[in-house]
C-alpha positions, -999 to 999 in steps of 0.1 A, spaced: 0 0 0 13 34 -11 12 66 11 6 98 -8 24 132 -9 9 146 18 6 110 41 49 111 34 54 145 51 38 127 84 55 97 83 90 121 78 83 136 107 75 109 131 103 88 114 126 118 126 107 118 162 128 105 193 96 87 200 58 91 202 44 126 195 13 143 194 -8 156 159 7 194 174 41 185 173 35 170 141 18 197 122 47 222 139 72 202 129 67 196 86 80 223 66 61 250 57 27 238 68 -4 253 58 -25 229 68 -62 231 86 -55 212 125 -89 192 109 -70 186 75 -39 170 95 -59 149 119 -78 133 89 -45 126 75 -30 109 105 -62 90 110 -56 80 72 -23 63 77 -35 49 116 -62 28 93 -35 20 67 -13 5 95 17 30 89 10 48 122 4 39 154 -21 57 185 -27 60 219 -51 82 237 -37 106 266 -50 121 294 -76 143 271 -103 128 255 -90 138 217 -57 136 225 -33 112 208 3 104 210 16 88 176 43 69 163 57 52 131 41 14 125 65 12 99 106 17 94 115 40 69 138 11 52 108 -11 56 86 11 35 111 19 10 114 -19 3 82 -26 1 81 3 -27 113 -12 -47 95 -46 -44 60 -28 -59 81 -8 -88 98 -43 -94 65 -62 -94 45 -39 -114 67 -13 -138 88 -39 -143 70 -72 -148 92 -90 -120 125 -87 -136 153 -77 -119 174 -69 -150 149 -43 -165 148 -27 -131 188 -26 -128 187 -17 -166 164 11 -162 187 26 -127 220 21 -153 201 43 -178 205 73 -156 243 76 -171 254 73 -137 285 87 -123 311 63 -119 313 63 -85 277 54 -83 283 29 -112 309 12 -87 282 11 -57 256 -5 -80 280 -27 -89 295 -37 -57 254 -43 -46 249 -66 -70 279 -85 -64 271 -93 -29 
């Protein structure tokens, strides 16, 4: 399952979060937010249903203190397996093929290759 745009600049911020954190310290802490406190709740909600977040309620009765479900690393594999899966039919040599068509720099040339060595 995907997480949009605006589900990503969430999950940044509690991936970067010491620990659990409130939808306050959430919305304070992404970029330039102009969002509506309603607009970034919904959106939090959104990725609690998907499973990438998780909640607890705190003294308050809305209050919630939230926390990543998911690793970063663990999302981003899940991604490369999708791309794999669908863009590129399963086939690890398109996939490579298509990265290689970048005209990377050498020294990244050297990384992929080193990867796909191991």
């Amino acid at each position: 399952m995907k997480i949009s745009a605006a589900q990503m600049k969430i999950m940044r911020v509690l991936w970067d979060a010491d620990g659990p954190i409130t939808s306050k310290e959430i919305g304070e802490r992404i970029p330039d937010n102009t969002w509506k406190y309603t607009t970034l709740v919904t959106t939090i909600g959104n990725l609690v249903d998907k499973g990438f977040v998780n909640s607890e309620k705190i003294r308050r009765k809305h209050a919630h203190l939230y926390w990543s479900a998911i690793t970063e690393n663990d999302y981003a594999k899940s991604m490369t397996k999708e791309v794999l899966n669908t863009a590129h039919k399963g086939s690890m040599r398109n996939m490579i093929t298509a990265i290689a068509d970048r005209q990377l720099t050498d020294e990244q040339f050297e990384r992929l290759m080193k990867i796909i060595e191991e």
